[in-house]
C-alpha positions in Angstrom: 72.3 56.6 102.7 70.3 57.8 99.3 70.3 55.9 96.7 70.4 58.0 93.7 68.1 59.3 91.6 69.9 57.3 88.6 69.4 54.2 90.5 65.6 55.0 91.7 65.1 55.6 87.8 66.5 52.0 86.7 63.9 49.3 85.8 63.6 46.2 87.7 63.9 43.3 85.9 60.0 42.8 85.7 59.6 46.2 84.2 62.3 45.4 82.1 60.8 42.5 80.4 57.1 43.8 80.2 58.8 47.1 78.7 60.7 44.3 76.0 57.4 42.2 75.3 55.1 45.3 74.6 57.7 46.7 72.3 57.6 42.7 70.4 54.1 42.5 70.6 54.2 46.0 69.1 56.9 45.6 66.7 55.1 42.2 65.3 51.9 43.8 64.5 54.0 46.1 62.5 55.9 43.3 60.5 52.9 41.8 60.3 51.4 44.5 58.5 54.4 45.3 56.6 54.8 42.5 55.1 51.3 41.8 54.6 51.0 39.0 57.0 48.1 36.5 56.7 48.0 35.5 60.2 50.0 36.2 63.4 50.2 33.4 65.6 51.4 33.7 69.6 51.6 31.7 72.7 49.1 32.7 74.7 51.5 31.7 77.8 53.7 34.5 77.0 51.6 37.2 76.8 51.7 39.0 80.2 48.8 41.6 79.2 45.8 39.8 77.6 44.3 43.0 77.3 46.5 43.4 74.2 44.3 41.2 72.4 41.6 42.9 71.8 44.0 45.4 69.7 45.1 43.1 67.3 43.5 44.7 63.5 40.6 43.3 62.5 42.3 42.5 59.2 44.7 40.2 60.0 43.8 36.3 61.2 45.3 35.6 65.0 46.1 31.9 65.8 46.7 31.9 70.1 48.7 28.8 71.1 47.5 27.9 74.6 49.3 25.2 76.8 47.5 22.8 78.4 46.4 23.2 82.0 47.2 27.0 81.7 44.3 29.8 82.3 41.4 29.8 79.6 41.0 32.4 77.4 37.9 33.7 76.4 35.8 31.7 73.9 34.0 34.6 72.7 36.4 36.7 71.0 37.3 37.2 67.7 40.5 34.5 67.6 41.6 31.1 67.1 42.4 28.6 69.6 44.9 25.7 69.7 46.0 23.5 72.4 49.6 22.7 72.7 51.9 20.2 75.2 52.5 22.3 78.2 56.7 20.8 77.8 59.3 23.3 77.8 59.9 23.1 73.8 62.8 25.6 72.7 61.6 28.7 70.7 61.6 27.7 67.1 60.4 24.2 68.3 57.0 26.0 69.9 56.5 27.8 66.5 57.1 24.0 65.2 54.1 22.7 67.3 51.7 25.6 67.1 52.2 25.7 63.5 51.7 22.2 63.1 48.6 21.9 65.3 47.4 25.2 63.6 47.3 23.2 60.1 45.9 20.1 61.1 42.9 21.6 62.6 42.7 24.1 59.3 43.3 27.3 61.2 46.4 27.8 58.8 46.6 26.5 55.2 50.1 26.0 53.2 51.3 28.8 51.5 50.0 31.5 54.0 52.7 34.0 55.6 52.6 34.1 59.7 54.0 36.2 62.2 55.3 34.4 65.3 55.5 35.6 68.2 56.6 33.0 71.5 59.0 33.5 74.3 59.6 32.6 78.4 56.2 31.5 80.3 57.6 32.3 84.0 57.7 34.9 83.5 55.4 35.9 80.9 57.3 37.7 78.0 57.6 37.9 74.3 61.4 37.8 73.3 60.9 36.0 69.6 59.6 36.8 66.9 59.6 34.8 63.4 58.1 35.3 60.0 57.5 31.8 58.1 55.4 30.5 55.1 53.4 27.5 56.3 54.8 24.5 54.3 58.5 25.9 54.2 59.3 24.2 56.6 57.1 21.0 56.1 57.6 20.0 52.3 54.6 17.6 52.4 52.2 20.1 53.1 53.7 23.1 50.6 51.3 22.6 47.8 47.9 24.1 48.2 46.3 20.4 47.1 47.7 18.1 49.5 45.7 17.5 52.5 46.8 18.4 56.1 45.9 14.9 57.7 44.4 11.2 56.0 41.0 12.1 55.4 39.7 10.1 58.0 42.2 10.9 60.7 40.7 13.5 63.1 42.7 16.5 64.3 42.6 15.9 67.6 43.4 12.4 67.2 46.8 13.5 65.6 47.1 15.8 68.4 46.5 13.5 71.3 49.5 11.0 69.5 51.9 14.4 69.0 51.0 15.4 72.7 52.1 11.3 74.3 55.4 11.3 71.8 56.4 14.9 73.0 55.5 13.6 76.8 57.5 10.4 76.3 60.1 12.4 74.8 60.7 14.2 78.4 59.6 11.9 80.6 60.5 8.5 79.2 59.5 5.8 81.8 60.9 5.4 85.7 63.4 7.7 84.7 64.6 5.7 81.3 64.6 7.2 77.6 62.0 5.6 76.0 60.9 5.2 71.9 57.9 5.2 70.4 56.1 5.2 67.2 52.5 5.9 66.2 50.8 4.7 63.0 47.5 6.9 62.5 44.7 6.7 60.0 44.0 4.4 57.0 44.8 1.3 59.2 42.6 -1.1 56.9 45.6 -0.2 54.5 47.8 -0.6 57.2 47.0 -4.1 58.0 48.1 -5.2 54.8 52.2 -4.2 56.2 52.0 -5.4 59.4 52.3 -8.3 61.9 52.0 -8.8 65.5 55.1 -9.7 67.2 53.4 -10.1 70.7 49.6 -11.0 71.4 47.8 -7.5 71.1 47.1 -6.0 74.4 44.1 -3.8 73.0 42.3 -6.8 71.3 39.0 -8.3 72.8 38.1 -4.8 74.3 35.2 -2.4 73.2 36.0 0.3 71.1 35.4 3.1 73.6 38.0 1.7 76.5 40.6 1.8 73.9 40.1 4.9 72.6 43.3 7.3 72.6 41.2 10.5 73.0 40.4 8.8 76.9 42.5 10.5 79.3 42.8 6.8 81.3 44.7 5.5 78.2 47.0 7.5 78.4 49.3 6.2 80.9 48.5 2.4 79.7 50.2 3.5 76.4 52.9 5.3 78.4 53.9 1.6 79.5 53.1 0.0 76.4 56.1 2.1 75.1 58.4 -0.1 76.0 57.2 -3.2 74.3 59.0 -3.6 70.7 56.9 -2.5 67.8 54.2 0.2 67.0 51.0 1.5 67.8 48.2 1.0 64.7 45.5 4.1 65.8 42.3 4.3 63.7 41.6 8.2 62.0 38.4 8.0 64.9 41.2 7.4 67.9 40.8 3.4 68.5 43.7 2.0 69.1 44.0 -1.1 66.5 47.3 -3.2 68.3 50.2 -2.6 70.1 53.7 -4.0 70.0 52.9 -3.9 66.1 55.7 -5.0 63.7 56.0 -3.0 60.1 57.3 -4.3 57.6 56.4 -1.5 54.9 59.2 -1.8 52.0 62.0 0.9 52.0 61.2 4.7 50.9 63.0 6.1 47.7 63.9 9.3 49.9 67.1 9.5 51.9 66.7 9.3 55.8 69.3 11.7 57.5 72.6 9.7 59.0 72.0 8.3 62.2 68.1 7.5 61.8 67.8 4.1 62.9 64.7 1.0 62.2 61.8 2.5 63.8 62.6 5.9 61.5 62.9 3.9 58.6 59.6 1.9 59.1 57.6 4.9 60.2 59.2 6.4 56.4 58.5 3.6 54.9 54.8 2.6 56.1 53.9 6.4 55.5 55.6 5.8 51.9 53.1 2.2 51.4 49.8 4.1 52.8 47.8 7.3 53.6 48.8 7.0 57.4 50.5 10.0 59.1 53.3 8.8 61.9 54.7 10.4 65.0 58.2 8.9 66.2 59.9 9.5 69.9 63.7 8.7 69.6 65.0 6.7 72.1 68.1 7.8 71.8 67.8 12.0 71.5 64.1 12.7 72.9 63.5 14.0 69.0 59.5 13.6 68.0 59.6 13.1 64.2 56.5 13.1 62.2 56.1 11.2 58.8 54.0 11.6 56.0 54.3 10.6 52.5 57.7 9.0 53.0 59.1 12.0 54.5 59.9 13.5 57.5 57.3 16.6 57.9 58.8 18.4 60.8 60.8 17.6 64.0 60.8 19.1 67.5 64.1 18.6 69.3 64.0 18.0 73.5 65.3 20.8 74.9 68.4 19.7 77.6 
């Protein structure tokens, strides 16, 4: 039996998709210039022609969002790179993240317009596209004059901590939802509104074993997790204590209903010093980050 030429003609689903993400990556450049864009950011994971990047104008600043342990992208050209948690965040949640990482490491500053385009990684396609003002989103960083991180936090510090609350978000531990919260930068300051509630498993060892950029800490802070209390990290990535009791008075803003003592701490020790703090619910999965008393953003899990 023929199948007809109508059916012959019909794309497969493949096609179908490709056909869909050229006409976003297409259609974006076009918003993008339209409304005179400063930067288009993309994840790199959902681009399924890589080629397209060298036709991106010249003009216009390009921010690629690469996952990690996903393909490398060449070093050499002529855009941005920044690493983000290979978890399965929903749409506006990767904008979130690769907006977020984008201004801590300066690639984006608040106040600039973006272009985002993200979508499915398996397989790759483009099937979102949203046009933000960095800080609209994230109040604390909406004046030009407020700094991104502490000024002694490094970005990749902040990074790492964002990267183990996301990972303890979806994993938890042997299968259990587990909470977390991370105290980064100024922890001389810190000291002054805090108190061990355990002895501290980090104390007595050299400053380069307890480092959170070493990729053999991370599962030791993994099971640290579920100790009571918080983790005091150094703007250079030493990890102070663990199992850290703050006790950082109450914030004047209003927490959302629900929020529970470890949100109101991390609000109110990011209230009392210059520290930035990233949050895992125990409860939802949610990673909240704090700053200046306030919730910055927060990336919901995904179900």
């Amino acid at each position: 039996m023929r199948i007809s030429d109508e059916t012959e003609s019909m794309p497969t689903e493949q096609a179908r998709r490709e056909f869909v993400s050229r006409q976003m990556w297409n259609q974006g450049l076009d918003l993008a210039r339209a409304v005179n864009a400063d930067a288009v950011l993309l994840y790199a994971d959902a681009l399924h022609d890589k080629a397209a990047l060298q036709e991106f104008p010249e003009a216009m600043k390009l921010v690629v969002a690469v996952r990690d342990g996903s393909e490398e992208l060449d070093e050499e050209a002529d855009y941005l790179c920044v690493r983000v948690p290979a978890l399965p965040f929903a749409r506006m949640d990767q904008v979130r993240v690769a907006v977020l990482l984008s201004v801590s490491k300066g690639f984006l500053k608040p106040g600039e317009s973006v272009v985002c385009l993200s979508g499915a990684m398996n397989p790759p396609s483009f099937d979102t596209v949203v046009v933000t003002e960095v800080g609209q989103e994230m109040e604390v960083f909406s004046r030009p004059d407020t700094d991104t991180l502490p000024h002694d936090v490094k970005p990749e510090v902040f990074d790492k901590c964002l990267e183990l609350a996301t990972q303890m978000a979806y994993e938890g531990r042997e299968g259990k939802p587990v909470g977390a919260i991370f105290v980064v930068g100024d922890s001389r300051n810190v000291a002054n509104y805090t108190k061990q509630l355990i002895l501290n498993p980090f104390r007595g060892y050299d400053p380069d074993e307890r480092n959170i950029l070493d990729p053999r800490l991370g599962e030791t802070i993994k099971e640290l997790c579920s100790l009571d209390g918080a983790f005091i990290i150094a703007g250079n990535g030493e990890v102070v204590s663990g199992g850290t009791y703050l006790r950082a008075g109450a914030t004047e803003e209003e927490l959302p209903g629900g929020l529970g003592a470890r949100h109101a701490a991390a609000a109110g020790i990011s209230a009392s010093t210059n520290a930035i703090v990233v949050t895992t619910s125990e409860s939802t999965g949610t990673v909240r980050v704090f700053k200046g008393g306030k919730i910055l953003t927060e990336i919901k899990k995904l179900s």
